[in-house]
PASEBA-1860 file (N, C-alpha, C; in nm, 3 decimals):
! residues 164
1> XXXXXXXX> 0.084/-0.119/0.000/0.000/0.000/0.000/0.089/0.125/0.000 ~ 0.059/0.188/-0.027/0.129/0.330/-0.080/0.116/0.435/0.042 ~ 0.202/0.509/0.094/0.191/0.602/0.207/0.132/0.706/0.183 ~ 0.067/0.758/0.127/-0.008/0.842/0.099/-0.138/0.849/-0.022 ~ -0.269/0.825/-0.028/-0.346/0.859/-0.077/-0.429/0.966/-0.095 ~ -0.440/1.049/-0.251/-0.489/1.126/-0.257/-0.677/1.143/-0.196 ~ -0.706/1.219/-0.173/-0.869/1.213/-0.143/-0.936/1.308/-0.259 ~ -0.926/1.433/-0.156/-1.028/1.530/-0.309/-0.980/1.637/-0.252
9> XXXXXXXX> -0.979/1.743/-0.419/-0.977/1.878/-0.438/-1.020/1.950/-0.465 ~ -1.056/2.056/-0.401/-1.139/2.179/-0.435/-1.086/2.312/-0.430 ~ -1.126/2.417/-0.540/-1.102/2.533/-0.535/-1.226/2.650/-0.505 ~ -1.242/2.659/-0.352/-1.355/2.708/-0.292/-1.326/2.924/-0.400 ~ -1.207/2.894/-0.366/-1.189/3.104/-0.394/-1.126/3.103/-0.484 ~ -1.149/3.156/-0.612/-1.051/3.173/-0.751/-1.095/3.334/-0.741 ~ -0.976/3.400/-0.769/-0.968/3.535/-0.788/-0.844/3.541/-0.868 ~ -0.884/3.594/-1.075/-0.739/3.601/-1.161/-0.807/3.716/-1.230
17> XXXXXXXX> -0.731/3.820/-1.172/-0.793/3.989/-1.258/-0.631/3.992/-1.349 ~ -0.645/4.051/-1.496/-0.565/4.114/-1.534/-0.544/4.241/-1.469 ~ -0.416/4.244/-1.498/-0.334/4.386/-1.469/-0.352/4.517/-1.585 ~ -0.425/4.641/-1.540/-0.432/4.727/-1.674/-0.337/4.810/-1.714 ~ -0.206/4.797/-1.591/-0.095/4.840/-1.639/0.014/4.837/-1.671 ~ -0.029/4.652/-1.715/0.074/4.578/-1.757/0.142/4.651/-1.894 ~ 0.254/4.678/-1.908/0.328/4.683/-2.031/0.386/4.525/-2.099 ~ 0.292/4.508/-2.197/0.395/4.380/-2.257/0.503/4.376/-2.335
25> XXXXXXXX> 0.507/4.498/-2.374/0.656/4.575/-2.413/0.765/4.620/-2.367 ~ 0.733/4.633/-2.227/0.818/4.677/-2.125/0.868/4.565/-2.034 ~ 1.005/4.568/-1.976/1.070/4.490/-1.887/0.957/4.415/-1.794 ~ 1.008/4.210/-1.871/0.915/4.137/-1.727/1.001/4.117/-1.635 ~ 1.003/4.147/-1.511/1.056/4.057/-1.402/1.037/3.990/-1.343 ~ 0.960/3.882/-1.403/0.861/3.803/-1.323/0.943/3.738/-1.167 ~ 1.072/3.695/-1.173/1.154/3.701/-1.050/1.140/3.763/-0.970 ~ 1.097/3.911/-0.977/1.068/3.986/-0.869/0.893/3.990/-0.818
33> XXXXXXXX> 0.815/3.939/-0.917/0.719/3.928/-0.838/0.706/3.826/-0.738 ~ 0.641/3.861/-0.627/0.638/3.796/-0.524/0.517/3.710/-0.503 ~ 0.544/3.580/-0.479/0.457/3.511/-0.492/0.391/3.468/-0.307 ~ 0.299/3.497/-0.299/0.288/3.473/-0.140/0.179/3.339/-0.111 ~ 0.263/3.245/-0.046/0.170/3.142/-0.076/0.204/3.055/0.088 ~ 0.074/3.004/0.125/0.124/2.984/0.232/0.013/2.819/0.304 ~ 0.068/2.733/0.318/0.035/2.578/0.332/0.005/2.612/0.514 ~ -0.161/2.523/0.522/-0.178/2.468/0.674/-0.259/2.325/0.601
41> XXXXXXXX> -0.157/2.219/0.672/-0.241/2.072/0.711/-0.249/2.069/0.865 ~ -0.370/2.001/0.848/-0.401/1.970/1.011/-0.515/1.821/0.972 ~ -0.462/1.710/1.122/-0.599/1.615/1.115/-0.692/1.645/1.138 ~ -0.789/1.547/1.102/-0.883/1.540/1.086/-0.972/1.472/1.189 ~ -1.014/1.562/1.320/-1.062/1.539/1.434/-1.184/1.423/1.422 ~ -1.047/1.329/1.521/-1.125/1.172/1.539/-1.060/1.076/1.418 ~ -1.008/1.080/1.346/-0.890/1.028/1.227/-0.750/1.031/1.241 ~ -0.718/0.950/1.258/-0.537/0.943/1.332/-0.507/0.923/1.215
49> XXXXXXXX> -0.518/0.895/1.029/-0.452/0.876/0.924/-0.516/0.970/0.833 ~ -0.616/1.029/0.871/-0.658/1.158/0.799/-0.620/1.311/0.818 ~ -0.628/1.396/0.687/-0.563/1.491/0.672/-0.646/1.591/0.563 ~ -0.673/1.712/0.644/-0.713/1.823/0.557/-0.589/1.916/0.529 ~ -0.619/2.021/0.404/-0.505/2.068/0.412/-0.548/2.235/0.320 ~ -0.472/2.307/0.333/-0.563/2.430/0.275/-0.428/2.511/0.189 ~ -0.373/2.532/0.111/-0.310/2.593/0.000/-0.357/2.756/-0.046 ~ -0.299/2.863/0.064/-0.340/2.989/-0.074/-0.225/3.035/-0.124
57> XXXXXXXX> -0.227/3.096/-0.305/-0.158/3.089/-0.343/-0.186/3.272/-0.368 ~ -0.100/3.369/-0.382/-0.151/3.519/-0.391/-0.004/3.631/-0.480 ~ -0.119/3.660/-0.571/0.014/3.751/-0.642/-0.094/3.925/-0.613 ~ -0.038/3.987/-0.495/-0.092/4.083/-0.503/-0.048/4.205/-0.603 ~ -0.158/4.293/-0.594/-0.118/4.453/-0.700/-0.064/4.506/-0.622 ~ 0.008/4.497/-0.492/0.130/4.563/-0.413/0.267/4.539/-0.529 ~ 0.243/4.438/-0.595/0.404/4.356/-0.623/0.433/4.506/-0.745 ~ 0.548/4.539/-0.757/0.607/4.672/-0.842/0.672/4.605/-0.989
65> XXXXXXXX> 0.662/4.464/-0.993/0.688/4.401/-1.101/0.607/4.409/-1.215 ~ 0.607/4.412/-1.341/0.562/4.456/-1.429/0.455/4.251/-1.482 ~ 0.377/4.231/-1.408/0.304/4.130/-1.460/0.188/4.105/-1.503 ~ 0.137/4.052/-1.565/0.015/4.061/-1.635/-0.136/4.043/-1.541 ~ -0.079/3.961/-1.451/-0.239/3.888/-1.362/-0.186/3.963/-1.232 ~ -0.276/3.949/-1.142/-0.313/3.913/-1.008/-0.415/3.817/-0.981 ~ -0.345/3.760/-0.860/-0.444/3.639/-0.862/-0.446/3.625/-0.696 ~ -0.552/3.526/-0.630/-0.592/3.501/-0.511/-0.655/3.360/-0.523
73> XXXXXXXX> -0.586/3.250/-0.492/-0.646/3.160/-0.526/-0.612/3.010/-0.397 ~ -0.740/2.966/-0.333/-0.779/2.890/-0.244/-0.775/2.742/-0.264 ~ -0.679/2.655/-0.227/-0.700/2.501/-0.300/-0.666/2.438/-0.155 ~ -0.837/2.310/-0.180/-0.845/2.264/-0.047/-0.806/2.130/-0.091 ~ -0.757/2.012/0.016/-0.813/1.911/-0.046/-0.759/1.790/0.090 ~ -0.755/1.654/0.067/-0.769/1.557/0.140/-0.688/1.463/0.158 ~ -0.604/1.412/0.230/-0.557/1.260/0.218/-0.540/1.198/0.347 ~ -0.544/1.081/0.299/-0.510/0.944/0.382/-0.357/0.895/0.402
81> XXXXXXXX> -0.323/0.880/0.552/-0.204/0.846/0.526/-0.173/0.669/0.574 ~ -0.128/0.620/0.558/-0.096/0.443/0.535/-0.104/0.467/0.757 ~ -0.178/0.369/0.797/-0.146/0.349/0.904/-0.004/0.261/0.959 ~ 0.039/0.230/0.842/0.172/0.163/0.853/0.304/0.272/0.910 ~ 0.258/0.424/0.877/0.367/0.505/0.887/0.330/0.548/1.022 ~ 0.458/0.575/1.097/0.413/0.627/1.251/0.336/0.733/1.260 ~ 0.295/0.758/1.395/0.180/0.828/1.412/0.252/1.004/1.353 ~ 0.459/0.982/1.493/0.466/1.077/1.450/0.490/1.162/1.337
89> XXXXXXXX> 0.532/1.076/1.260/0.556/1.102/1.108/0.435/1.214/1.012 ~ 0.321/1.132/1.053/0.208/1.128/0.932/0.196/1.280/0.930 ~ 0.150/1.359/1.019/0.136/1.513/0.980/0.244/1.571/0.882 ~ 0.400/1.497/0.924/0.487/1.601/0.850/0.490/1.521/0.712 ~ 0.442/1.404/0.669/0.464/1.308/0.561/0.339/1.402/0.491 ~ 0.181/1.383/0.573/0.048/1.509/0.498/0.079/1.651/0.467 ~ 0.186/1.686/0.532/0.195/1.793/0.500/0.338/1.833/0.343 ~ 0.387/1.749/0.334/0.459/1.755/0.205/0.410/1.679/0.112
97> XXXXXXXX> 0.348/1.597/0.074/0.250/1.545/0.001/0.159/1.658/-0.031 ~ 0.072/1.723/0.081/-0.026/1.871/0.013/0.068/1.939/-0.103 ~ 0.137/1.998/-0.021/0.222/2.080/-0.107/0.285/2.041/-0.238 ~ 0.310/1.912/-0.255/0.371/1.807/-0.392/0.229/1.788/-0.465 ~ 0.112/1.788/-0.434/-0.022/1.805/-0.505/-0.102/1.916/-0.532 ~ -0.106/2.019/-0.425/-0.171/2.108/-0.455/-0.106/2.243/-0.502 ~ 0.039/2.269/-0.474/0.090/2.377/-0.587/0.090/2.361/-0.734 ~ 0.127/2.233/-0.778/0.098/2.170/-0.908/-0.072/2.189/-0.975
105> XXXXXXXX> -0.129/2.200/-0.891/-0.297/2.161/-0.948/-0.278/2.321/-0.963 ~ -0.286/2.439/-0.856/-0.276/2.588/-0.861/-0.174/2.623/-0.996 ~ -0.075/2.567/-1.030/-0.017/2.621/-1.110/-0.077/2.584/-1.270 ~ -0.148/2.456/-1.290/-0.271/2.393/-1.376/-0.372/2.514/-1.393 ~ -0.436/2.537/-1.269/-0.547/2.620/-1.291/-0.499/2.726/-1.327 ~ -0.403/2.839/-1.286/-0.391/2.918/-1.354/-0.343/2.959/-1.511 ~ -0.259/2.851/-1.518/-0.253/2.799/-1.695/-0.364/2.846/-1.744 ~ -0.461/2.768/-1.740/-0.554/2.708/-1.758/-0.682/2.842/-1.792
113> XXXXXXXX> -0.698/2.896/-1.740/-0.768/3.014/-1.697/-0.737/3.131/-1.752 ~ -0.549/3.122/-1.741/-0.535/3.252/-1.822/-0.519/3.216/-1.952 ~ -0.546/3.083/-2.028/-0.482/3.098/-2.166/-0.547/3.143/-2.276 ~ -0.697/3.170/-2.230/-0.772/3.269/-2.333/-0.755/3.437/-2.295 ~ -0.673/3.437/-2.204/-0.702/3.624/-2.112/-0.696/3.679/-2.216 ~ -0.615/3.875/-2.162/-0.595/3.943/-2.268/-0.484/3.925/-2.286 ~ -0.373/3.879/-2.189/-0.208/3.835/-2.174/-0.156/3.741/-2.208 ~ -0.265/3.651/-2.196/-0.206/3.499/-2.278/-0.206/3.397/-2.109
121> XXXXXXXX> -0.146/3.269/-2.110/-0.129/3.213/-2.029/-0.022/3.279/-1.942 ~ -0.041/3.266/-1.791/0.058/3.295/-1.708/0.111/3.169/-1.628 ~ 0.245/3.159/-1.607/0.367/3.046/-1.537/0.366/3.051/-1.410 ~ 0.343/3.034/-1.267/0.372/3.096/-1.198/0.491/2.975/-1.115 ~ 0.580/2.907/-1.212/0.677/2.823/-1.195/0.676/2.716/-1.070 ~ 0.804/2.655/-0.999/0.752/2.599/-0.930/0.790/2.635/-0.775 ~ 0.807/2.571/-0.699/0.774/2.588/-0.528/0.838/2.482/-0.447 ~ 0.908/2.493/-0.352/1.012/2.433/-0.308/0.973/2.478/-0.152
129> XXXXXXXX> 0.931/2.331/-0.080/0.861/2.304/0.051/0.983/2.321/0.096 ~ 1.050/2.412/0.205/1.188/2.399/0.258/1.198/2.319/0.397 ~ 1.304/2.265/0.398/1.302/2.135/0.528/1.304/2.233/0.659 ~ 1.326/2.388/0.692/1.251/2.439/0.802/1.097/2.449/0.804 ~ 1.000/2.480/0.666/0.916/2.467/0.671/0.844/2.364/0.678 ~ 0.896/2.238/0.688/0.824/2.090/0.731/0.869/2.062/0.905 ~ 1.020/2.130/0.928/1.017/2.116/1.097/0.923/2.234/1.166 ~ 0.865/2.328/1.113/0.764/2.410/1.181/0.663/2.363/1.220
137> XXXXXXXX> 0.640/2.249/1.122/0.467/2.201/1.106/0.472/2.136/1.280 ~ 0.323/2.198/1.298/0.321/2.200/1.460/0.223/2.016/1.497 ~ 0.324/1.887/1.544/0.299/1.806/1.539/0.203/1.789/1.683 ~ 0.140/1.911/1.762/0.048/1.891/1.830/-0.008/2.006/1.805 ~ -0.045/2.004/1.664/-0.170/2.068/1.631/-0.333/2.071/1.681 ~ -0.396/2.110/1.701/-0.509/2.105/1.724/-0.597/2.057/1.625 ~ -0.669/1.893/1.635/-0.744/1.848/1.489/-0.860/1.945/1.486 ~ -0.887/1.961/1.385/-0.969/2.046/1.317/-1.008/2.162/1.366
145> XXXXXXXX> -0.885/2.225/1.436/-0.852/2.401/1.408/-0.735/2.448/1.329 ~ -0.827/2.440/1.235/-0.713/2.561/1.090/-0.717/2.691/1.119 ~ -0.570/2.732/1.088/-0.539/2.824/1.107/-0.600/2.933/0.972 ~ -0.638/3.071/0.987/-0.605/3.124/0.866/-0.487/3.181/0.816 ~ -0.471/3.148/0.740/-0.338/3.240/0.717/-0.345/3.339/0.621 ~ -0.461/3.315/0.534/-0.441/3.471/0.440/-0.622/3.515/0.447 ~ -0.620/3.633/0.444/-0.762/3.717/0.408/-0.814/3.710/0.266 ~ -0.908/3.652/0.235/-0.956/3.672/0.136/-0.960/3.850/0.107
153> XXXXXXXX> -0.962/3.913/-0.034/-1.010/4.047/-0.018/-1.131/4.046/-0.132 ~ -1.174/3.890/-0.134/-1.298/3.967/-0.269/-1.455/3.976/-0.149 ~ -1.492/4.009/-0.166/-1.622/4.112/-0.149/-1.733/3.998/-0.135 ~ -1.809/3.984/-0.067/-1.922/3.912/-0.094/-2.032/3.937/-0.207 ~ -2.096/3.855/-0.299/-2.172/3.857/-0.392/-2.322/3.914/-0.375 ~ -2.372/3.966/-0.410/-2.541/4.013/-0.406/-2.619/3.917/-0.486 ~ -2.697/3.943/-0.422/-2.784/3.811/-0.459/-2.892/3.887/-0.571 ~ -2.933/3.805/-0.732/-2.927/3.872/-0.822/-3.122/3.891/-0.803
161> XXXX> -3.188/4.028/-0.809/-3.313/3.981/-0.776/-3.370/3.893/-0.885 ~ -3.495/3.817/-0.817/-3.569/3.763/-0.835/-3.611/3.814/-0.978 ~ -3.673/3.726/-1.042/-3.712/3.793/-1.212/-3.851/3.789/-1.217 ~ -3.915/3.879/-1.220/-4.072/3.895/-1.199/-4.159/3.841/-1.272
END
């Protein structure tokens, strides 16, 4: 059996606005844009091999880099870990597994999304889980209190009236 099984993914918050002052003529630095992205797994209260995990990925209009998108984008998703692997292991094993699945799927969707824009498709390359950021992961986490770590900033929707 395999130490890790995928479960399911969802993208609850997609937010990809073009930039209107993008120059596509002018110097990209896409290096300098800053990509702010930030991973919480935590179990899954009452599941000693289960694992939620929450992925946001954020290119704000703070960044002074000359890029085409901004984006805000939410990727949830699930796994199982082999009860064969120790107990203490499994959070930090769920928690690099998220990150080996769900930056890949975020970097898909935004492909994906932007390749009809007005800019064309955007790269937002890849992502490198660093071995302090897997000894942080807090192995007496609290099951099923996630942390937030980023603010959404889109707006709640109005509800469209009724059609008479």
């Amino acid at each position: 059996m395999l130490p890790v099984t995928f479960g399911t993914t969802l993208f609850p918050e997609i937010t990809i606005r073009a930039n209107p002052d993008f120059k596509p003529d002018g110097p990209q630095h896409l290096v300098d844009a800053h990509l702010n992205s930030a991973l919480n797994t935590q179990a899954i209260e009452g599941e000693d091999n289960q694992f939620f995990s929450e992925l946001r990925v954020k290119l704000d209009p703070g960044s002074k880099a000359n890029v085409p998108y901004y984006f805000d984008i939410l990727c949830l998703l699930t796994l199982t870990i082999s009860p064969e692997v120790p107990n203490e292991h499994r959070l930090s094993l769920a928690n690099q597994a998220a990150h080996t699945i769900a930056f890949p799927a975020v970097r898909e969707l935004i492909l994906n999304l932007t390749a009809r824009q007005p800019w064309g498709q955007f790269f937002i390359g890849l992502s490198v889980l660093t071995p302090q950021a897997v000894k942080e992961t807090e192995p007496t986490a609290v099951p099923g209190k996630a942390r937030i770590v980023a603010k959404s900033v889109r707006k709640p929707r109005k509800k469209a009236a009724a059609a008479a």
